[in-house]
N, C-alpha and C positions, 0 to 999 in steps of 0.2 A: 314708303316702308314704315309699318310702325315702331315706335321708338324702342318699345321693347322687343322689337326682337333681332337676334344676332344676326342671322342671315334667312336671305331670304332669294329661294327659289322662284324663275318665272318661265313659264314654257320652254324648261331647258330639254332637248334633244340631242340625240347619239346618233350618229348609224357609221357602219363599220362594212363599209363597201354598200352592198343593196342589204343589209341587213339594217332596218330598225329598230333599234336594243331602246332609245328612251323615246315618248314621244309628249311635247305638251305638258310637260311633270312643275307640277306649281304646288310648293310648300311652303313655310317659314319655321324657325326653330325660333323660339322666347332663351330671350336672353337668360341663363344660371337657371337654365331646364334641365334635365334626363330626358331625351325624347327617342322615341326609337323607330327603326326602319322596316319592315316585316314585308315577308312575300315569299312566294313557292320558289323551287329553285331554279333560276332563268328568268327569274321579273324584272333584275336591271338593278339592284340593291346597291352592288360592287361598283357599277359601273354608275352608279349618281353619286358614291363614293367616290371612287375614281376623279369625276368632273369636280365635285368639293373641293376636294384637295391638289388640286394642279395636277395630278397625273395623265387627264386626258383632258383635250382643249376640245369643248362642247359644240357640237355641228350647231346647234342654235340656241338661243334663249339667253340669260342673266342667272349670275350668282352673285350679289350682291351678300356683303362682309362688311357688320357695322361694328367696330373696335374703337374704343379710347376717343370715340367721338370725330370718328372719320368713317367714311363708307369709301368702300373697295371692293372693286369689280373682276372677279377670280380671273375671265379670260384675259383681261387688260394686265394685271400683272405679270401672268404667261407673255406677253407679248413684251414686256418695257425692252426699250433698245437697251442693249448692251448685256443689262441684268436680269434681265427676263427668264423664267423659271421656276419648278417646285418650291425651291428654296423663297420665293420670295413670296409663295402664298402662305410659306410658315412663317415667312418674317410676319407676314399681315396677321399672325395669331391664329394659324389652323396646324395642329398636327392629329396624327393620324398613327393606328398600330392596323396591324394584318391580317389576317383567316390563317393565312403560313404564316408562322411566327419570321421574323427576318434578325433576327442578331448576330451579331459577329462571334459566331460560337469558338474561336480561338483567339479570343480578346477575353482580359476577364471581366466580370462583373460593372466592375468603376471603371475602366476604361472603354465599357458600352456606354454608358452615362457621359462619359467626357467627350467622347466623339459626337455624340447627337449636341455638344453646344459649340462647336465649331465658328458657328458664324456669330456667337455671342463672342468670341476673345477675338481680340487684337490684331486686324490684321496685316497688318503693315511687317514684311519680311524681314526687315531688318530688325526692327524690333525684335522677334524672335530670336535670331538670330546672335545680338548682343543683348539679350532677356534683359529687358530695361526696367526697369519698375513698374509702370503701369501693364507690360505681359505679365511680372508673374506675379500681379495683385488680378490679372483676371484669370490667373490660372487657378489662382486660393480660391476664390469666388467660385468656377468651375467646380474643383472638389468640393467643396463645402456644400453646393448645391446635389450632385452629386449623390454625397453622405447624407443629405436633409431625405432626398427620395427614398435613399435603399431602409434608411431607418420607415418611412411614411408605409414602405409598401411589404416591409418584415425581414431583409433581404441585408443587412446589415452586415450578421456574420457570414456571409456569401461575398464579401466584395473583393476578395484575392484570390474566387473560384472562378476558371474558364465559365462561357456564361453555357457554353454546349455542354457539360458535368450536369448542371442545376435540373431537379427534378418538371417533369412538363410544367405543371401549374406555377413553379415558380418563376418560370421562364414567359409566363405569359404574363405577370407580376412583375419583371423586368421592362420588358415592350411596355406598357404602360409609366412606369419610371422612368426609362429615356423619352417617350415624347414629352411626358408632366416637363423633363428636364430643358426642353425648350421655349417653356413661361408662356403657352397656348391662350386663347382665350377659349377658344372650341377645339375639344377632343373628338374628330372620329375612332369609334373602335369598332373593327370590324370583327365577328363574332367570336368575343373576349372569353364566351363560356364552353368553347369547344373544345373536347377532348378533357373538361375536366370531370372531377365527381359532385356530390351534392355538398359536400361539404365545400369541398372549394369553391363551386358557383356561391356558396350562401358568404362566402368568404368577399368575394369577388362582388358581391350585391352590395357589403360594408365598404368598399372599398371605392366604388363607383360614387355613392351617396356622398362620401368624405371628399371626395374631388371637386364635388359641386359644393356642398356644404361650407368646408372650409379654405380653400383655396381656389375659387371666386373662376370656376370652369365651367362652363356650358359642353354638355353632354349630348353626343350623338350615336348610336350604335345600329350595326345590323344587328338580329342575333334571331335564332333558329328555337331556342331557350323560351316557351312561352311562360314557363314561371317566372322565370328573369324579368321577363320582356314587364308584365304584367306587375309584377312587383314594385319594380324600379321607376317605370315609365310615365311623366304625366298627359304626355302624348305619342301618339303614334303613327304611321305616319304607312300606307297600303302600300305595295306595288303590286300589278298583275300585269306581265305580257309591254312593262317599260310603261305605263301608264298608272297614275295615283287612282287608287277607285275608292278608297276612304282616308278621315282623317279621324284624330277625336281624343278621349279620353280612353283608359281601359273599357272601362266598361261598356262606352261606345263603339268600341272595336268587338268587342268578346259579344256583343249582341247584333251585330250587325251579320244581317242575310247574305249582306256582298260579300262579305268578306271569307263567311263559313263557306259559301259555294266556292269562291274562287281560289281562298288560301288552302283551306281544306279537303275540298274535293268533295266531299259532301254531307247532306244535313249532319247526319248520324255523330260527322265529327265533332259538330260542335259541345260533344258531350268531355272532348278533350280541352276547351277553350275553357270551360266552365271551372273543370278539375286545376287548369295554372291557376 
């Protein structure tokens, strides 16, 4: 693996009965990138997501996660005895938001931010239980983290509103604040710019950029957004039919034949690629 980069895909494959959804799919993401994931709808986008992030354990291949100077193998921590699980690919520095937005829409605001750091406080029951001093210095630490995000992502004067009140795009503003709120080292975002307007996606472009920029996250996304994609992205990364069929820079992507045929459908499109 090389050094710079944060993970690194090796002929990882899916299949989901006689269905094969990934096949042979080998990428790498550079460390404190924006990179992003593109392909028609049904290429396996969600479902290389999905394997990333612990949600599905991959019929074959490697997902190698290089953090803090250790490398970790996504399926081998789905497996550890005892603790084995999503939770412990997050622990390894991956979280993840959704295409469905997923919040606890009868929680409010800060208290979606508190629950996503759960396995940062204390866990020892007792503790709790007789709130000893070092619980509730890790409960200060929780809110303060907390309040650092809803200030980072505009959402401040929202922290005592239900988070199912909050208007769409600010709700998609939120999901992004609770997973930052788990100290990632890789964000997947799964298509961050749906359902909003141009002004929010252009909102959401300063927002993505400030995440790698200043708080030292590597960047991964679906997104359907070829303005977005193309704006934000220094690489990008094809799917077609569960198989990689390009890699590259924008412009490598927005000029390539493979990709206008098979993302697009045909030549004529690529007069859409040109326009992101």
């Amino acid at each position: 693996m090389d050094a710079q980069n944060i993970i690194e895909v090796r002929d990882l494959a899916m299949r989901f009965g006689g269905i094969q959804a990934l096949a042979n799919v080998n990428f790498s993401i550079q460390k404190d990138s924006i990179s992003g994931l593109i392909g028609p709808n049904g290429a396996g986008k969600t479902t290389v997501f999905n394997c990333v992030t612990g949600f599905y354990r991959p019929s074959g291949g490697t997902i190698e996660l290089r953090t803090d100077g250790a490398i970790r193998e996504v399926g081998r921590l789905l497996k550890t005895p005892l603790r084995g699980g999503t939770h412990m690919v997050a622990q390894a520095g991956i979280a993840r938001t959704f295409q469905n937005i997923r919040l606890f829409r009868d929680m409010t605001v800060l208290e979606n931010l508190l629950v996503a750091q759960h396995r940062l406080l204390n866990r020892n029951v007792l503790a709790g239980i007789v709130r000893s001093k070092a619980f509730r210095s890790a409960e200060r630490e929780a809110v303060e983290r907390a309040r650092k995000w809803l200030d980072i992502v505009g959402l401040t004067n929202s922290a005592s509103r239900m988070a199912g009140e909050l208007p769409y795009g600010h709700q998609r503003r939120l999901e992004i604040a609770r997973a930052m709120c788990t100290g990632p080292r890789l964000i997947c975002l799964d298509e961050p710019a749906a359902g909003l307007n141009p002004r929010e996606t252009k909102e959401l472009a300063v927002l993505i950029r400030q995440l790698r920029d200043q708080h030292a996250v590597t960047v991964l996304l679906i997104e359907h957004d070829m303005g977005l994609v193309m704006d934000i992205c220094e690489e990008i990364v094809v799917l077609s039919y569960g198989k990689v069929i390009e890699c590259g820079n924008p412009q490598k992507i927005m000029n390539s034949q493979v990709v206008i045929d098979a993302y697009l459908g045909s030549p004529a499109a690529s007069t859409e690629l040109e326009a992101a």
